[in-house]
C-alpha positions in Angstrom: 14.1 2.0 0.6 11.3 0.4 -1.4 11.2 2.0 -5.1 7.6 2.9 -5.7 7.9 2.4 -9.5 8.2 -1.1 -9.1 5.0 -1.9 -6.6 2.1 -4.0 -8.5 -1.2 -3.6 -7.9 -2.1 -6.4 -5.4 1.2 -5.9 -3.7 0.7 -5.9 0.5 2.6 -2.7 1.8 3.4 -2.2 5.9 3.1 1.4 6.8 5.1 3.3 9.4 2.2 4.0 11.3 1.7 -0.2 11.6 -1.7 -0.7 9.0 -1.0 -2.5 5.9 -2.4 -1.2 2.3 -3.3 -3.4 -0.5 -1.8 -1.5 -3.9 -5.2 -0.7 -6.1 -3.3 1.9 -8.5 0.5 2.9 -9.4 0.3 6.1 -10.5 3.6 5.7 -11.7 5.1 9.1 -11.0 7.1 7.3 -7.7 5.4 9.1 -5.1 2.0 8.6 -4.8 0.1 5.0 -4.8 -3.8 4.3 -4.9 -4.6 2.1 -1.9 -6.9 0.1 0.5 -6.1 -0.4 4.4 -6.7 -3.7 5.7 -9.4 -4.0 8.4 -8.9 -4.9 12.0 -8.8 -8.7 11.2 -6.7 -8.3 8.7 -8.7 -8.7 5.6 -9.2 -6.2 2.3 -12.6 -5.9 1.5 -13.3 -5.8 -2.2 -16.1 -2.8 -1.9 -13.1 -0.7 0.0 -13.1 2.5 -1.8 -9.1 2.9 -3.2 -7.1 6.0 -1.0 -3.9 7.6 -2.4 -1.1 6.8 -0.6 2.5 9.5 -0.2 5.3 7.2 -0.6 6.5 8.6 3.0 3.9 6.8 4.6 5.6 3.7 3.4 8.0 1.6 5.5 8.0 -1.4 2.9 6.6 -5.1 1.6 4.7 -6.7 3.9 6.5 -9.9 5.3 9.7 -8.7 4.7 12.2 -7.5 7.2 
């Protein structure tokens, strides 16, 4: 299980429902993260308006395991 106090902003996240999230914002309370989704082709636009995030929705780092 990933340990949401430790994610940096900039850090890739996978999701269980397959998208990925770029971290914007650590809130730092361990459950909630401020994020952007990636787009189709797999990029994170810079204009993308920051979403929070409920550490359920998290499966871990992206690229690992």
């Amino acid at each position: 299980m990933l340990n949401l106090m430790t994610v940096q902003v900039g850090q890739k996240l996978k999701l269980r429902d397959g998208r990925l999230a770029e971290v914007t914002s650590n809130m730092g309370d361990g459950i909630w993260l401020e994020v952007r989704f990636a787009t189709p082709d797999g990029t994170f636009p810079d204009d993308a308006e920051g979403e929070l995030l409920h550490c359920e929705e998290v499966s871990g780092l992206a690229g690992q395991g």
